[in-house]
Backbone as CSV, one residue per row, in Angstrom:
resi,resn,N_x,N_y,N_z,CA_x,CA_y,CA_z,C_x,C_y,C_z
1,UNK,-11.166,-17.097,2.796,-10.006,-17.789,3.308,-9.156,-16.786,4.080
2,UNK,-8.688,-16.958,5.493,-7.901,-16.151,5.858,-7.058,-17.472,6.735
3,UNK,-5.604,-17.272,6.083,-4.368,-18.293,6.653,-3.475,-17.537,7.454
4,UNK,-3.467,-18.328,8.514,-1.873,-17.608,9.588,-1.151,-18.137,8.954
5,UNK,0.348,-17.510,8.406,1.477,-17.472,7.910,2.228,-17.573,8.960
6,UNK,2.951,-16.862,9.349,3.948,-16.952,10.498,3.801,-15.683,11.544
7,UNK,4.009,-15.864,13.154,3.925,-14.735,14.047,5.160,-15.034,14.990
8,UNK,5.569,-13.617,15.673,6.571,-14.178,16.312,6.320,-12.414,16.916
9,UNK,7.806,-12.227,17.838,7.814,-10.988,18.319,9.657,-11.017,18.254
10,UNK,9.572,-9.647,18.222,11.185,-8.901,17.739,12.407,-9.295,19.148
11,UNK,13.109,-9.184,18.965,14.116,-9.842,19.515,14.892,-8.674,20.475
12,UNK,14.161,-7.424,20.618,14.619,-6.108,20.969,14.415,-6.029,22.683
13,UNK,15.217,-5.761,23.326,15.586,-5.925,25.019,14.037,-5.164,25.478
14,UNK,13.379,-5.837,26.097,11.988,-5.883,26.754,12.083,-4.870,27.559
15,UNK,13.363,-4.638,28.303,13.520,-3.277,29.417,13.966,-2.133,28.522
16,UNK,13.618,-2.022,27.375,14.660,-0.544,26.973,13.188,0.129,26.782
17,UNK,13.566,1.731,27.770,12.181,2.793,28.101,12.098,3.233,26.774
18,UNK,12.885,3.263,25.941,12.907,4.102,24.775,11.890,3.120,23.475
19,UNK,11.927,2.002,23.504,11.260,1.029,22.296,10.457,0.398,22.871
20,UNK,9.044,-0.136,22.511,8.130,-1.029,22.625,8.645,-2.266,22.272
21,UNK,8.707,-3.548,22.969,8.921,-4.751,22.195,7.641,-5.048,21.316
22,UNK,7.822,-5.489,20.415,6.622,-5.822,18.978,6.180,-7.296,18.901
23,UNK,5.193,-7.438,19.054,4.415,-8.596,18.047,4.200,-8.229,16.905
24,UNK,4.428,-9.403,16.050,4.374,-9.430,14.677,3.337,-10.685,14.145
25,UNK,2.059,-10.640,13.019,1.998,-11.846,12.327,1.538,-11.854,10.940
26,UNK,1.418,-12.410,10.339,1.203,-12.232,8.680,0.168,-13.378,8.359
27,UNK,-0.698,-12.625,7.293,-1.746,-14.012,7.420,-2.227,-13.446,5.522
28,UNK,-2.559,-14.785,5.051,-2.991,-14.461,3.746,-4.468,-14.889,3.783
29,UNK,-5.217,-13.547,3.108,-6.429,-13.743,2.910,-7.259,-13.396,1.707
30,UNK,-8.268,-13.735,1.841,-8.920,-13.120,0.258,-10.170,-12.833,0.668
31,UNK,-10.947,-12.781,1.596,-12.154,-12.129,2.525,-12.203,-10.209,2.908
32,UNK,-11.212,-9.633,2.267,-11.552,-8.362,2.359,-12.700,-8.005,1.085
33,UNK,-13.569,-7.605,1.337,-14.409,-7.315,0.279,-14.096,-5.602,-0.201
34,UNK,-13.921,-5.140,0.289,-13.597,-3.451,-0.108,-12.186,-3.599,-1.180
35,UNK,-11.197,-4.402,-0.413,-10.061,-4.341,-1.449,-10.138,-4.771,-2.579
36,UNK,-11.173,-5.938,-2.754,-11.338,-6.530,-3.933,-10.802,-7.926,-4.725
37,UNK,-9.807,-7.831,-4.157,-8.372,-8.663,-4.662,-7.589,-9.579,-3.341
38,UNK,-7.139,-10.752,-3.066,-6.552,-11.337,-2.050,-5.711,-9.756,-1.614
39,UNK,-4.953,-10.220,-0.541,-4.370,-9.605,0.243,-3.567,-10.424,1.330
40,UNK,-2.218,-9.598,1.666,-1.494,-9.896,2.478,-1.707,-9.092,3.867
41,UNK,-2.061,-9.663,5.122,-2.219,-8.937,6.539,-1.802,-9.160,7.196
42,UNK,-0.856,-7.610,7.695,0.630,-7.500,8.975,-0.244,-6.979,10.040
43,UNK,0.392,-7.357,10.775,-0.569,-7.112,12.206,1.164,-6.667,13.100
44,UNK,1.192,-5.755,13.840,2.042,-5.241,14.409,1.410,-4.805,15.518
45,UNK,2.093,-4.643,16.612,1.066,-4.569,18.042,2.126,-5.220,19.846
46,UNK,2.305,-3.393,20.116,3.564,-3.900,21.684,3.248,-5.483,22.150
47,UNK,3.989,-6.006,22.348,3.600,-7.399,23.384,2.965,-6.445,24.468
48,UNK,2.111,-7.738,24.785,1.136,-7.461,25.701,-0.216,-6.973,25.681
49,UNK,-0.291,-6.607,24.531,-1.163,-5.356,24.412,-1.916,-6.140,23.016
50,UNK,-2.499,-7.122,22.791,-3.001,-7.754,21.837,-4.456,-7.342,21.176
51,UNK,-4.812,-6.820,19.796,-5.817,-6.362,19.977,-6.082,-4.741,20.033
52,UNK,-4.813,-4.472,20.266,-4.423,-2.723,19.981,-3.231,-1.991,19.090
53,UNK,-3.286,-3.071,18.265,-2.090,-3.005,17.139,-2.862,-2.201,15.448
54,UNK,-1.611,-2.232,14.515,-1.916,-1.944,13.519,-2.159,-2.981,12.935
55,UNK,-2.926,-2.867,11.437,-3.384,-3.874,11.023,-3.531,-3.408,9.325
56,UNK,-2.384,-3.370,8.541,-2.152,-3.310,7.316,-2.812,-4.476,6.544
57,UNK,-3.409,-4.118,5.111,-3.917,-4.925,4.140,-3.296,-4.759,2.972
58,UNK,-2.023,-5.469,2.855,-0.989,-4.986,1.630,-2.101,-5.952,0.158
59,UNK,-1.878,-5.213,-0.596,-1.737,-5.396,-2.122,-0.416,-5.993,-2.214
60,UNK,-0.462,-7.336,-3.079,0.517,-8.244,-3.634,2.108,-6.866,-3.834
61,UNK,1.856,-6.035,-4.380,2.811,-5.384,-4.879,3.238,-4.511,-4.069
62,UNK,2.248,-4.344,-2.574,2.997,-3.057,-1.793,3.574,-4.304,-0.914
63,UNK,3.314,-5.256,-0.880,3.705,-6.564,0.242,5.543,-7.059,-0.355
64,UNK,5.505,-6.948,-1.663,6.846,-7.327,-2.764,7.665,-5.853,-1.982
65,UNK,7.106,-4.520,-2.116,7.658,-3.451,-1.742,8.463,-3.360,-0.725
66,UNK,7.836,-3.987,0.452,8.337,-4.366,1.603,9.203,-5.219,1.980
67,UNK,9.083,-6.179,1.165,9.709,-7.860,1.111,10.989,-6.440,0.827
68,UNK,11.396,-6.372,-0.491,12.597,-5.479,-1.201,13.182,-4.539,0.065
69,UNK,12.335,-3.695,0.340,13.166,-2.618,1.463,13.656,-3.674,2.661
70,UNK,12.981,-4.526,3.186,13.959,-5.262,4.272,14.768,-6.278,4.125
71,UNK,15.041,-6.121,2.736,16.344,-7.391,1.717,17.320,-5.945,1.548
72,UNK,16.945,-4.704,1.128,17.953,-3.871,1.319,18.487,-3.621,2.453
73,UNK,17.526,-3.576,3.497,18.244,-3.037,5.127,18.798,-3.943,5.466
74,UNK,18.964,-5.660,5.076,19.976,-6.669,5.687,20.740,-6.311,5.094
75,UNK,20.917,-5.738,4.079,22.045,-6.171,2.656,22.895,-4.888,3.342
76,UNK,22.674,-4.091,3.614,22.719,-2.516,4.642,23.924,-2.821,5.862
77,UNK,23.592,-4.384,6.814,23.923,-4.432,8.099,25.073,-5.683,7.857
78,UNK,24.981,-6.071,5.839,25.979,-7.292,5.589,25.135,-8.869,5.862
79,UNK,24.004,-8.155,5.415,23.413,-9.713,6.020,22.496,-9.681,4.429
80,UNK,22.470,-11.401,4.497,21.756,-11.768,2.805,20.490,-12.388,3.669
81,UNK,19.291,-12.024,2.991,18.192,-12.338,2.632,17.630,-13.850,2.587
């Protein structure tokens, strides 16, 4: 089973020389055979450029890890989760 969850791309000014704008998508699967165990998969990757991105295979608990650090960095800028 591998499910698209949600994809989108970052909201960050397309002309700034200094940052890549990002695609983002998240998909739940349970077809990795090496990991063993379902898995959560982030796919990160400049717009445009599809296919030359990273491609993380979180464990339930490094995926919670993450969820937590970007509930702290809103909580950081005054923004709730």
């Amino acid at each position: 089973m591998k499910k698209l969850l949600d994809y989108g791309r970052d909201d960050h000014p397309a002309d700034d020389p200094e940052r890549a704008q990002v695609a983002w998508s998240v998909v739940a699967m349970d077809d990795c055979e090496p990991c063993g165990d379902p898995r959560i998969e982030l796919t990160v990757e400049d717009v445009g450029r599809p296919g030359a991105g990273l491609v993380a295979h979180l464990s339930p608990l490094t995926a919670k890890a993450i969820v937590r650090a970007l509930t702290a960095a809103l909580g950081e800028i005054g923004e709730s989760a």
